[in-house]
DRENKOLLO-620331 format. One line per 8 residues: number of its first residue (from 0); for each residue x, y, z of N, C-alpha, C. Coordinates in steps of 0.2 Angstrom, whole numbers, plus 5000, padded with zeros to 4 digits. Example, Ala and Ser with C-alpha at 12.3 -4.5 7.8 and 13.67 -1.06 7.14 Angstrom:
// residues 2
0 = 5066 4972 5039 5062 4978 5039 5066 4984 5039 ~ 5064 4989 5035 5068 4995 5036 5064 5000 5039
//
This chain:
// residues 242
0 = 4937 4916 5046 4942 4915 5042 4949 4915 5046 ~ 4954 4909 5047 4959 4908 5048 4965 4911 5045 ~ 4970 4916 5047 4976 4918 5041 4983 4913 5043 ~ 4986 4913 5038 4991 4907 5040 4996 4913 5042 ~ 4999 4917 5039 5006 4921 5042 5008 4928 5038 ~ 5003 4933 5039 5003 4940 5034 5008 4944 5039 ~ 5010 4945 5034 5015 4954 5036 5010 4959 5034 ~ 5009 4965 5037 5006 4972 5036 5011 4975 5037
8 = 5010 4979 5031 5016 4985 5029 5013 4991 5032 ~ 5016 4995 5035 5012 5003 5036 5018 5006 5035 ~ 5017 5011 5029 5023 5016 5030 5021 5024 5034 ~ 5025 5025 5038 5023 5033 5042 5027 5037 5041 ~ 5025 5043 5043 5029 5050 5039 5025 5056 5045 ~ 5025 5055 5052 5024 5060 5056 5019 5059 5058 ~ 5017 5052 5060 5011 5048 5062 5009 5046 5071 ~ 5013 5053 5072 5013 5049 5079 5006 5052 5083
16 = 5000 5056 5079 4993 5056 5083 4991 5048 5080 ~ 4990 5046 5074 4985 5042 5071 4989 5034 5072 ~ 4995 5035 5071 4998 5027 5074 4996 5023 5079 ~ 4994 5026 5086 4995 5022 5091 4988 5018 5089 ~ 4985 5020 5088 4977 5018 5088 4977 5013 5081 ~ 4978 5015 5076 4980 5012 5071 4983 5005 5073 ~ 4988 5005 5075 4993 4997 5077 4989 4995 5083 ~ 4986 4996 5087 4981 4993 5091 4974 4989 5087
24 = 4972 4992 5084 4966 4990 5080 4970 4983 5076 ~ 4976 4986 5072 4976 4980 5068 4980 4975 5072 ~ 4985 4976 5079 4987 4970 5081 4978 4966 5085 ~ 4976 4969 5087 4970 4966 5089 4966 4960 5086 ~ 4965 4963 5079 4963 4959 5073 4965 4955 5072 ~ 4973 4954 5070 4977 4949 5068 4978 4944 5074 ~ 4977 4947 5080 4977 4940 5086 4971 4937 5085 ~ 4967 4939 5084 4960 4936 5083 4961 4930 5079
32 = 4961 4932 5072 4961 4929 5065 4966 4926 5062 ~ 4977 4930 5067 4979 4925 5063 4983 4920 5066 ~ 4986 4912 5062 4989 4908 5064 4998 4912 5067 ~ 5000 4917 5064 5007 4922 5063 5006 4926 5060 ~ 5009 4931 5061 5009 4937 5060 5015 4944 5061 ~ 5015 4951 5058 5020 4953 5060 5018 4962 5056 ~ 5019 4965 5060 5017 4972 5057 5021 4975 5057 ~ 5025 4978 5051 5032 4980 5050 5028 4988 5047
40 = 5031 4994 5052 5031 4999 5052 5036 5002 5049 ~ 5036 5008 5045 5043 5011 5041 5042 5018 5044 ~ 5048 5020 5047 5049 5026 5048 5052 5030 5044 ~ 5048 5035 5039 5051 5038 5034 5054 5045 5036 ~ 5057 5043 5042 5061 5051 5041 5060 5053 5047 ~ 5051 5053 5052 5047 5058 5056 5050 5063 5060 ~ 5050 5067 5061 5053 5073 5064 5049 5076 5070 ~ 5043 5068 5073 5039 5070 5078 5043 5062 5083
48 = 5034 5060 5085 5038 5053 5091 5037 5049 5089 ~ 5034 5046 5081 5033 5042 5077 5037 5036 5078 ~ 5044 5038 5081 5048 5031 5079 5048 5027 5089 ~ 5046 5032 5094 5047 5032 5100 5038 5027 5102 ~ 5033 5029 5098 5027 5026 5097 5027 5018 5095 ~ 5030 5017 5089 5031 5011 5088 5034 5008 5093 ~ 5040 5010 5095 5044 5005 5100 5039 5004 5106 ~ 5037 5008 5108 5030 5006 5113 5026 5002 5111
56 = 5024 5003 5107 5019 4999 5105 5020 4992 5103 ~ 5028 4993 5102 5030 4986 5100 5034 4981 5107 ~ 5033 4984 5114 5034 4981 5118 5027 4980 5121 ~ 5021 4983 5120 5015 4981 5123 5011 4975 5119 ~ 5014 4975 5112 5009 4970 5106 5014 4970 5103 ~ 5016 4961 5105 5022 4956 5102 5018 4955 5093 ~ 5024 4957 5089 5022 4956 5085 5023 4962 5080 ~ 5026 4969 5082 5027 4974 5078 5034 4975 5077
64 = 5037 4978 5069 5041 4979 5071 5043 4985 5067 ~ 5051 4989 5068 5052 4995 5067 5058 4993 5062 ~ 5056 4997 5055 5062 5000 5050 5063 5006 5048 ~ 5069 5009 5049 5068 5015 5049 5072 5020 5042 ~ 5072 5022 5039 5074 5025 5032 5078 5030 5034 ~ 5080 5033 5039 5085 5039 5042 5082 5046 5037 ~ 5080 5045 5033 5077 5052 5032 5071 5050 5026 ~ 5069 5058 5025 5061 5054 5023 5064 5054 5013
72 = 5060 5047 5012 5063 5046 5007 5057 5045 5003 ~ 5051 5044 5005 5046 5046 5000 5040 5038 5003 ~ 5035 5037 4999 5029 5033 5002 5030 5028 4999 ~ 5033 5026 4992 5036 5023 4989 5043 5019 4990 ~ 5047 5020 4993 5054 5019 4996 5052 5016 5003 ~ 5046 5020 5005 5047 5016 5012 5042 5010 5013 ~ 5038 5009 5008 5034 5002 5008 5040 4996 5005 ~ 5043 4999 4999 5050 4995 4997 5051 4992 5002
80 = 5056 4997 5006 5060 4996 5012 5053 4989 5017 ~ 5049 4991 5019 5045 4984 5021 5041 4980 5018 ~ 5041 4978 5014 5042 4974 5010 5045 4968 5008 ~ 5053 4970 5006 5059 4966 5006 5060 4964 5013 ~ 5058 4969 5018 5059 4966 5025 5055 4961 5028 ~ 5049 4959 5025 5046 4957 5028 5046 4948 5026 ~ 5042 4944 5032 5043 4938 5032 5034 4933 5029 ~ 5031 4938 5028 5026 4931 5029 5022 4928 5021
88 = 5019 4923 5023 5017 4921 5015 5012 4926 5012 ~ 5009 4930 5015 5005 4936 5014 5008 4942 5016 ~ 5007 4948 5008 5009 4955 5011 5005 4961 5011 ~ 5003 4964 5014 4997 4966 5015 5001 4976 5017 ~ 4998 4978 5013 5002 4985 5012 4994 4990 5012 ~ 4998 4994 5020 4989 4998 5022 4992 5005 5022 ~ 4989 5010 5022 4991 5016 5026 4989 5016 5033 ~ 4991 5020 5033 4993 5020 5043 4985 5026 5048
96 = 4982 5029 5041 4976 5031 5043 4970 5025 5042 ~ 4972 5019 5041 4967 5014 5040 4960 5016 5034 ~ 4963 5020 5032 4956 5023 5027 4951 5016 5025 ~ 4955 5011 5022 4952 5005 5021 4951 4999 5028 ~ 4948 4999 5032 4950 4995 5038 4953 4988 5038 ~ 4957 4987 5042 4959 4982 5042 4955 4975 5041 ~ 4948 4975 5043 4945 4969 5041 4945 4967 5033 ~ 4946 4974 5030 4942 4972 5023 4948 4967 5021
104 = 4953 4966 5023 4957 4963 5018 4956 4955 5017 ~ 4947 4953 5023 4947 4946 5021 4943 4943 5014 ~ 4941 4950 5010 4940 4950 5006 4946 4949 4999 ~ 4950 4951 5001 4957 4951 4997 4959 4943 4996 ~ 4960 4939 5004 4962 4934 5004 4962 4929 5000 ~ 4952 4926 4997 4952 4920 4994 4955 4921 4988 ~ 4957 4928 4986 4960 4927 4977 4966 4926 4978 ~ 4971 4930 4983 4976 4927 4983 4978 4920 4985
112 = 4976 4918 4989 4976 4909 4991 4972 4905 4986 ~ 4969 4908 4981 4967 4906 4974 4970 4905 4967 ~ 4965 4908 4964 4972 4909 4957 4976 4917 4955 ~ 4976 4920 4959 4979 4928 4958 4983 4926 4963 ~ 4988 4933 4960 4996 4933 4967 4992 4939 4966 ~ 4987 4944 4967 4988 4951 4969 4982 4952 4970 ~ 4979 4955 4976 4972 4958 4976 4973 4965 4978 ~ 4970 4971 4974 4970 4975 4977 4963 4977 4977
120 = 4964 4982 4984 4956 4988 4986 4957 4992 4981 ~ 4948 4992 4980 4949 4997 4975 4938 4999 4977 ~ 4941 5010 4979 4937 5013 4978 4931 5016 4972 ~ 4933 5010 4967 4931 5012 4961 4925 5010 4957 ~ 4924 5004 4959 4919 4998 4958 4912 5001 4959 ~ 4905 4998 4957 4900 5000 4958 4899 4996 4965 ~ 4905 4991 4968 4901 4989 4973 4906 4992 4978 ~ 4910 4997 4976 4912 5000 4983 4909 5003 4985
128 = 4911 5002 4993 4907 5005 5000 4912 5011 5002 ~ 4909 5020 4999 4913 5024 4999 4909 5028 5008 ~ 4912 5026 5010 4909 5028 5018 4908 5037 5020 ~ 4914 5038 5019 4917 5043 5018 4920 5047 5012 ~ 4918 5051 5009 4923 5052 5003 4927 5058 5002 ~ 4929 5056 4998 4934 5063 4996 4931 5069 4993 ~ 4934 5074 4994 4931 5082 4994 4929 5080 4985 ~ 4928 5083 4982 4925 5082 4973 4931 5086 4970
136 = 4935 5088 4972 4940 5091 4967 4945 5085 4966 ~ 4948 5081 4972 4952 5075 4974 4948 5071 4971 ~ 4943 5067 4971 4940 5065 4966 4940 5066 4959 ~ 4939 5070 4956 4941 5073 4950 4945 5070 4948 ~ 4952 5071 4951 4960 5072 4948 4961 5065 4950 ~ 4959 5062 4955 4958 5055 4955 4958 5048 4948 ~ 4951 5052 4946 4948 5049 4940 4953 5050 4933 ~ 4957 5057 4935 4959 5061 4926 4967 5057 4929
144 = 4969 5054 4935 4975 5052 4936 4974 5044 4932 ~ 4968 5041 4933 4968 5034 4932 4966 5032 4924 ~ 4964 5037 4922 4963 5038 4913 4970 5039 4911 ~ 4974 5042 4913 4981 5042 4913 4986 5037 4913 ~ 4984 5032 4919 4987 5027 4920 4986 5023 4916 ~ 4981 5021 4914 4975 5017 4909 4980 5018 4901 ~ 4978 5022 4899 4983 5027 4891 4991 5025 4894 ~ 4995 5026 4897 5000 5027 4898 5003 5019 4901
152 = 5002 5018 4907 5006 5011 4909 5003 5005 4908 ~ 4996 5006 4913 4993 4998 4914 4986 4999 4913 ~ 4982 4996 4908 4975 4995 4908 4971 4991 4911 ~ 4963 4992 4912 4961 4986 4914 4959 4987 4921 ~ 4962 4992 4922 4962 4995 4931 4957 5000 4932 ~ 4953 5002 4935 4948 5006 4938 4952 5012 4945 ~ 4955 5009 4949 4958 5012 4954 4965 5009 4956 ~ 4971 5012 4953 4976 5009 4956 4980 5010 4961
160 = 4975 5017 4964 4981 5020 4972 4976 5020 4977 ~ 4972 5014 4977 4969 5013 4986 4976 5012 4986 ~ 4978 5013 4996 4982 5009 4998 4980 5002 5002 ~ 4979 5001 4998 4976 4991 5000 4976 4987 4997 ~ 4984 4985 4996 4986 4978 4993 4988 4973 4995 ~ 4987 4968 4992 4988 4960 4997 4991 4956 4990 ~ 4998 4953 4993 5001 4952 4988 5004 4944 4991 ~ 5005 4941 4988 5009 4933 4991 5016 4937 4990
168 = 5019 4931 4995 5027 4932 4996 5031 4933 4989 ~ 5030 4927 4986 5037 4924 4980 5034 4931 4976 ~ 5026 4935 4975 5029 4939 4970 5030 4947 4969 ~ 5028 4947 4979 5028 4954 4980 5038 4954 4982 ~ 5039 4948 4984 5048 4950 4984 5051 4952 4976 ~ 5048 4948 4972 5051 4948 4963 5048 4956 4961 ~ 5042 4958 4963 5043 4965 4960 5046 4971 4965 ~ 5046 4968 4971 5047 4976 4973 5053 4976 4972
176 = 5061 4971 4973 5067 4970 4970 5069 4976 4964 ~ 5063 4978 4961 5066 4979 4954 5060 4987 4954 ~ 5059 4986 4959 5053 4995 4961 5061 5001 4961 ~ 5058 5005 4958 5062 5011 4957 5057 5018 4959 ~ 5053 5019 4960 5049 5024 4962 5049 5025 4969 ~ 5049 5032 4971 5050 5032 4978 5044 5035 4981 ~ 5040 5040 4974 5035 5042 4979 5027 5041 4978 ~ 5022 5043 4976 5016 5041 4978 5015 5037 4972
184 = 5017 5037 4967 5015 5033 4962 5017 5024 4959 ~ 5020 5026 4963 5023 5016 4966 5017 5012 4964 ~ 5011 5015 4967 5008 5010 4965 5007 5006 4957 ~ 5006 5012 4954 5007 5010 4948 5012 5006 4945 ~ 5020 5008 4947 5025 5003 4945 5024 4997 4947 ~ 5021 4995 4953 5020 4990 4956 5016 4983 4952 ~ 5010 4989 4948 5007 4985 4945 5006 4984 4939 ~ 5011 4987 4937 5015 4987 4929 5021 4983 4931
192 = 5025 4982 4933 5027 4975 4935 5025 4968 4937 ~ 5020 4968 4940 5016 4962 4942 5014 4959 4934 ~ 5012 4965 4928 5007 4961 4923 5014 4959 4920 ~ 5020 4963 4920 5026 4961 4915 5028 4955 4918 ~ 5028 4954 4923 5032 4948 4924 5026 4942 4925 ~ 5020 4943 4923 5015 4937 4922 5011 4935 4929 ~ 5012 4940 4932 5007 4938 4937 4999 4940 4937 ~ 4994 4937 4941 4988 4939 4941 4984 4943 4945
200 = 4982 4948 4942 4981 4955 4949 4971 4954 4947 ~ 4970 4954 4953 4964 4956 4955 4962 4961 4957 ~ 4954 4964 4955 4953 4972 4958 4946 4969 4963 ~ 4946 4972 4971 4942 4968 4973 4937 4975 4977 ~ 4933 4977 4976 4928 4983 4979 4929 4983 4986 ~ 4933 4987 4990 4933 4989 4998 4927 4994 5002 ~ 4928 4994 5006 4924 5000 5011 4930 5004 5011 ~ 4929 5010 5011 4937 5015 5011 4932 5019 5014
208 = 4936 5025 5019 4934 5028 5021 4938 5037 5021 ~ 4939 5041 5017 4941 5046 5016 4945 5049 5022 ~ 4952 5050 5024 4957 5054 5030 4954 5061 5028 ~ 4955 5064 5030 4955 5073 5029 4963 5074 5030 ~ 4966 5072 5035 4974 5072 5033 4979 5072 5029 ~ 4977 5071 5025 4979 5066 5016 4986 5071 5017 ~ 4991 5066 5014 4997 5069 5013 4998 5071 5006 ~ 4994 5068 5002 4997 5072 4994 4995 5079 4993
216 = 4999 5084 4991 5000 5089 4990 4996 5090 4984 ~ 4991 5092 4980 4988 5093 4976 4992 5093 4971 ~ 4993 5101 4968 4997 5102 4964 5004 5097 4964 ~ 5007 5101 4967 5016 5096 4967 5015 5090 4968 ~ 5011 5084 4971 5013 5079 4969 5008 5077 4965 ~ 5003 5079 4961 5001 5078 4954 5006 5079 4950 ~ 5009 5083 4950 5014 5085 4944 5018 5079 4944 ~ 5021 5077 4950 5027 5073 4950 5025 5065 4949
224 = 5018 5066 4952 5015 5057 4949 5014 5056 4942 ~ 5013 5060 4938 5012 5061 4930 5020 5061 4928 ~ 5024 5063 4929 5031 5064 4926 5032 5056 4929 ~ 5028 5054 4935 5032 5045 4937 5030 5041 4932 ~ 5024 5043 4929 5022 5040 4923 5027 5037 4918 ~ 5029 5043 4914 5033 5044 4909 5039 5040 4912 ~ 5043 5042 4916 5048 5040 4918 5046 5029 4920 ~ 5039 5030 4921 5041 5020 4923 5040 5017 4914
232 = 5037 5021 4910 5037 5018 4903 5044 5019 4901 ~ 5047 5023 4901 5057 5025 4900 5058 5022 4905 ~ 5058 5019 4911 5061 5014 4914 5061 5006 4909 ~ 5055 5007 4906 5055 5000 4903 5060 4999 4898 ~ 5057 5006 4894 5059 5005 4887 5068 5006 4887 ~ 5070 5007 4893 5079 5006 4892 5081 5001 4894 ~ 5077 4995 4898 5078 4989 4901 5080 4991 4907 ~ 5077 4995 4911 5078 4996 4918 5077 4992 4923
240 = 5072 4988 4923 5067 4984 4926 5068 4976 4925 ~ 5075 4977 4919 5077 4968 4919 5079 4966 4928
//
Protein backbone atom coordinates (compact mmCIF):
# COMPACT_ATOMS: atom_id res chain seq x y z
CA UNK A 1 0.00 0.00 0.00
CA UNK A 2 1.14 3.45 -1.31
CA UNK A 3 0.29 6.61 1.02
CA UNK A 4 -0.26 9.77 -0.78
CA UNK A 5 0.64 12.53 2.06
CA UNK A 6 -0.23 11.69 6.04
CA UNK A 7 0.56 13.90 9.03
CA UNK A 8 1.01 11.80 12.36
CA UNK A 9 0.11 13.54 15.29
CA UNK A 10 2.13 12.42 18.53
CA UNK A 11 1.34 14.50 21.58
CA UNK A 12 4.14 14.14 24.57
CA UNK A 13 4.20 14.92 28.01
CA UNK A 14 7.74 13.76 29.38
CA UNK A 15 8.57 11.36 26.74
CA UNK A 16 11.91 11.72 26.35
CA UNK A 17 12.81 7.58 27.21
CA UNK A 18 9.96 6.31 24.83
CA UNK A 19 10.10 9.07 21.92
CA UNK A 20 13.33 8.35 20.45
CA UNK A 21 12.57 4.93 19.41
CA UNK A 22 9.03 5.69 18.80
CA UNK A 23 9.83 8.51 15.84
CA UNK A 24 12.44 6.06 14.47
CA UNK A 25 10.04 3.34 13.93
CA UNK A 26 7.35 5.46 12.48
CA UNK A 27 9.84 7.74 10.26
CA UNK A 28 11.02 4.40 9.13
CA UNK A 29 7.67 3.18 8.01
CA UNK A 30 6.52 6.27 6.39
CA UNK A 31 9.75 6.20 4.10
CA UNK A 32 8.93 2.93 3.15
CA UNK A 33 5.20 3.34 2.30
CA UNK A 34 4.72 7.11 1.91
CA UNK A 35 4.67 9.23 -1.34
CA UNK A 36 5.04 12.72 1.80
CA UNK A 37 4.89 12.72 4.76
CA UNK A 38 5.28 14.65 8.18
CA UNK A 39 5.23 13.79 11.91
CA UNK A 40 4.34 16.68 14.00
CA UNK A 41 5.30 16.15 17.58
CA UNK A 42 3.48 18.37 20.45
CA UNK A 43 5.39 19.33 23.23
CA UNK A 44 3.03 19.62 26.09
CA UNK A 45 4.87 21.43 28.59
CA UNK A 46 7.86 18.37 29.46
CA UNK A 47 10.03 19.28 32.24
CA UNK A 48 12.56 16.38 30.88
CA UNK A 49 14.50 16.50 27.17
CA UNK A 50 11.51 15.76 25.44
CA UNK A 51 11.69 18.93 23.27
CA UNK A 52 15.75 18.62 22.89
CA UNK A 53 14.99 14.68 21.55
CA UNK A 54 12.76 15.84 18.85
CA UNK A 55 15.09 18.50 17.59
CA UNK A 56 17.49 15.60 17.15
CA UNK A 57 15.50 13.46 15.73
CA UNK A 58 14.37 15.89 13.58
CA UNK A 59 17.83 16.79 12.18
CA UNK A 60 18.50 12.98 11.62
CA UNK A 61 14.92 12.11 9.83
CA UNK A 62 13.72 14.80 7.47
CA UNK A 63 10.39 14.92 7.93
CA UNK A 64 9.51 15.77 11.85
CA UNK A 65 8.52 18.49 13.32
CA UNK A 66 8.23 20.38 16.78
CA UNK A 67 5.02 22.38 18.37
CA UNK A 68 5.36 23.32 21.43
CA UNK A 69 2.32 24.34 24.07
CA UNK A 70 4.77 26.32 26.74
CA UNK A 71 3.13 24.65 29.33
CA UNK A 72 1.29 21.45 29.89
CA UNK A 73 -2.01 21.92 28.74
CA UNK A 74 -3.65 18.60 28.60
CA UNK A 75 -3.70 15.39 25.87
CA UNK A 76 -6.53 17.06 24.26
CA UNK A 77 -5.14 20.68 23.57
CA UNK A 78 -2.01 19.24 22.45
CA UNK A 79 -3.45 16.93 19.63
CA UNK A 80 -5.61 20.25 18.79
CA UNK A 81 -2.54 22.23 18.58
CA UNK A 82 -1.19 19.39 15.85
CA UNK A 83 -3.77 19.05 14.11
CA UNK A 84 -4.64 22.51 12.92
CA UNK A 85 -0.99 22.48 12.29
CA UNK A 86 -0.58 20.00 10.31
CA UNK A 87 -0.53 19.67 6.40
CA UNK A 88 -1.40 16.38 4.80
CA UNK A 89 -4.60 14.92 3.07
CA UNK A 90 -4.38 12.31 5.93
CA UNK A 91 -4.33 12.79 9.87
CA UNK A 92 -3.22 10.23 11.76
CA UNK A 93 -3.41 10.77 15.68
CA UNK A 94 -0.99 7.94 17.57
CA UNK A 95 0.19 8.02 21.11
CA UNK A 96 3.74 8.23 21.51
CA UNK A 97 4.05 4.66 23.22
CA UNK A 98 2.77 3.23 19.97
CA UNK A 99 0.45 0.95 21.82
CA UNK A 100 -1.28 0.59 18.43
CA UNK A 101 1.70 0.18 16.00
CA UNK A 102 2.10 2.11 13.39
CA UNK A 103 1.44 -0.38 10.68
CA UNK A 104 -1.96 -1.01 11.84
CA UNK A 105 -3.07 2.30 10.35
CA UNK A 106 -3.05 0.42 6.81
CA UNK A 107 -6.01 -0.83 7.83
CA UNK A 108 -7.70 2.49 8.59
CA UNK A 109 -6.80 3.74 5.22
CA UNK A 110 -9.15 2.01 2.59
CA UNK A 111 -12.23 3.56 4.62
CA UNK A 112 -10.89 6.78 4.65
CA UNK A 113 -9.92 7.02 0.85
CA UNK A 114 -13.42 5.47 0.64
CA UNK A 115 -16.71 6.46 1.89
CA UNK A 116 -15.80 7.42 5.72
CA UNK A 117 -13.87 10.68 6.65
CA UNK A 118 -12.94 8.95 10.06
CA UNK A 119 -11.35 5.60 10.95
CA UNK A 120 -10.80 4.81 14.18
CA UNK A 121 -8.78 1.72 16.19
CA UNK A 122 -10.75 0.26 18.30
CA UNK A 123 -9.69 -2.45 21.13
CA UNK A 124 -13.07 -3.54 21.35
CA UNK A 125 -14.24 -5.54 18.52
CA UNK A 126 -14.22 -9.43 18.56
CA UNK A 127 -11.65 -9.11 15.96
CA UNK A 128 -9.27 -7.14 17.93
CA UNK A 129 -5.81 -8.40 18.35
CA UNK A 130 -5.30 -7.43 22.31
CA UNK A 131 -1.52 -8.43 22.38
CA UNK A 132 -1.10 -7.11 25.59
CA UNK A 133 -3.68 -5.99 27.78
CA UNK A 134 -4.65 -3.90 30.39
CA UNK A 135 -4.56 -4.78 34.18
CA UNK A 136 -8.68 -5.97 34.73
CA UNK A 137 -9.60 -3.01 36.82
CA UNK A 138 -8.60 -0.47 33.75
CA UNK A 139 -10.57 -2.60 31.86
CA UNK A 140 -13.32 -2.49 33.89
CA UNK A 141 -13.61 1.32 34.05
CA UNK A 142 -12.84 1.17 30.42
CA UNK A 143 -16.11 -0.59 29.50
CA UNK A 144 -18.39 1.45 32.41
CA UNK A 145 -16.64 4.66 30.69
CA UNK A 146 -17.90 3.67 27.15
CA UNK A 147 -21.59 2.60 28.50
CA UNK A 148 -21.42 6.13 29.47
CA UNK A 149 -20.41 7.68 26.52
CA UNK A 150 -23.01 5.44 24.68
CA UNK A 151 -26.10 6.92 27.13
CA UNK A 152 -24.62 10.29 27.35
CA UNK A 153 -22.85 11.68 23.90
CA UNK A 154 -22.34 9.27 21.05
CA UNK A 155 -23.76 5.84 20.36
CA UNK A 156 -22.86 3.13 18.15
CA UNK A 157 -19.36 3.09 19.35
CA UNK A 158 -17.83 0.04 21.13
CA UNK A 159 -14.33 1.97 21.90
CA UNK A 160 -13.88 5.52 21.63
CA UNK A 161 -10.44 6.33 23.32
CA UNK A 162 -7.86 3.91 21.42
CA UNK A 163 -5.59 6.51 20.42
CA UNK A 164 -5.67 5.70 16.80
CA UNK A 165 -7.42 7.96 14.55
CA UNK A 166 -7.14 8.51 10.97
CA UNK A 167 -9.00 11.35 9.75
CA UNK A 168 -8.92 13.22 6.01
CA UNK A 169 -7.89 16.75 6.04
CA UNK A 170 -11.15 18.91 5.07
CA UNK A 171 -12.74 17.13 8.30
CA UNK A 172 -10.42 16.79 10.80
CA UNK A 173 -9.52 20.79 10.26
CA UNK A 174 -13.79 21.52 10.65
CA UNK A 175 -13.84 19.54 13.88
CA UNK A 176 -10.87 20.08 15.77
CA UNK A 177 -11.57 24.29 14.90
CA UNK A 178 -14.49 23.92 17.26
CA UNK A 179 -12.82 21.20 19.84
CA UNK A 180 -12.99 22.56 23.43
CA UNK A 181 -11.72 19.82 25.61
CA UNK A 182 -8.39 19.73 26.57
CA UNK A 183 -7.91 16.67 28.44
CA UNK A 184 -8.29 12.84 27.90
CA UNK A 185 -11.75 12.91 26.74
CA UNK A 186 -11.36 14.87 23.36
CA UNK A 187 -11.81 11.82 22.02
CA UNK A 188 -15.18 11.70 22.48
CA UNK A 189 -15.88 15.43 21.58
CA UNK A 190 -14.14 14.64 18.50
CA UNK A 191 -16.57 12.09 17.80
CA UNK A 192 -19.54 13.87 18.81
CA UNK A 193 -18.63 16.49 16.39
CA UNK A 194 -17.79 14.35 13.48
CA UNK A 195 -21.60 12.75 13.66
CA UNK A 196 -22.97 16.55 14.14
CA UNK A 197 -21.60 17.87 11.37
CA UNK A 198 -22.39 14.77 9.15
CA UNK A 199 -19.41 13.01 8.73
CA UNK A 200 -18.89 9.18 8.54
CA UNK A 201 -16.89 7.55 11.24
CA UNK A 202 -15.70 4.01 11.03
CA UNK A 203 -14.68 1.58 13.97
CA UNK A 204 -11.97 -0.67 12.57
CA UNK A 205 -10.41 -3.67 14.96
CA UNK A 206 -6.54 -2.90 15.81
CA UNK A 207 -3.72 -4.89 17.32
CA UNK A 208 -3.13 -2.68 20.55
CA UNK A 209 -0.75 -3.50 22.76
CA UNK A 210 -1.25 -2.24 26.63
CA UNK A 211 2.03 0.62 27.92
CA UNK A 212 2.36 -0.03 31.76
CA UNK A 213 3.23 3.74 31.60
CA UNK A 214 -0.29 4.92 30.99
CA UNK A 215 -0.58 8.44 31.96
CA UNK A 216 -4.33 8.45 33.21
CA UNK A 217 -4.60 8.92 36.73
CA UNK A 218 -7.41 6.36 37.78
CA UNK A 219 -9.27 8.19 40.05
CA UNK A 220 -8.85 11.95 39.10
CA UNK A 221 -8.85 11.77 35.59
CA UNK A 222 -12.04 9.39 35.68
CA UNK A 223 -13.62 11.85 37.63
CA UNK A 224 -12.79 14.59 35.17
CA UNK A 225 -13.50 12.63 31.98
CA UNK A 226 -17.25 11.99 33.23
CA UNK A 227 -17.72 15.66 34.23
CA UNK A 228 -16.13 16.26 30.22
CA UNK A 229 -19.10 14.33 29.41
CA UNK A 230 -21.75 16.65 30.74
CA UNK A 231 -19.86 19.59 29.92
CA UNK A 232 -19.63 18.50 25.75
CA UNK A 233 -23.67 17.84 25.92
CA UNK A 234 -23.82 21.66 27.68
CA UNK A 235 -21.39 22.71 25.30
CA UNK A 236 -23.95 21.77 22.73
CA UNK A 237 -27.07 22.55 24.17
CA UNK A 238 -25.79 26.39 24.52
CA UNK A 239 -24.48 26.46 20.95
CA UNK A 240 -21.01 26.34 21.81
CA UNK A 241 -19.89 24.28 18.93
CA UNK A 242 -21.60 26.54 16.16
Amino acid sequence: MRIRYISVIIPAYNEENRLPATLKRVHEYLVSKADEFEIVVVDDGSSDTTESEVMRASTEMPGIRLVKNGANMGKGFSVRQGVLASRGELVLISDADLSTPIEEVEKLIPFVEGEFDIAIGSRAMKESELAVRQPWYREGMGRAFNALVRSLVIGGLSDTQCGFKLISKEAAKRIFERCRIDGFSFDVEVLFLAERLGYRIKEVPVKWLNSPASRVRIFRDSTRMFLDLLIIRLNALFGKYS
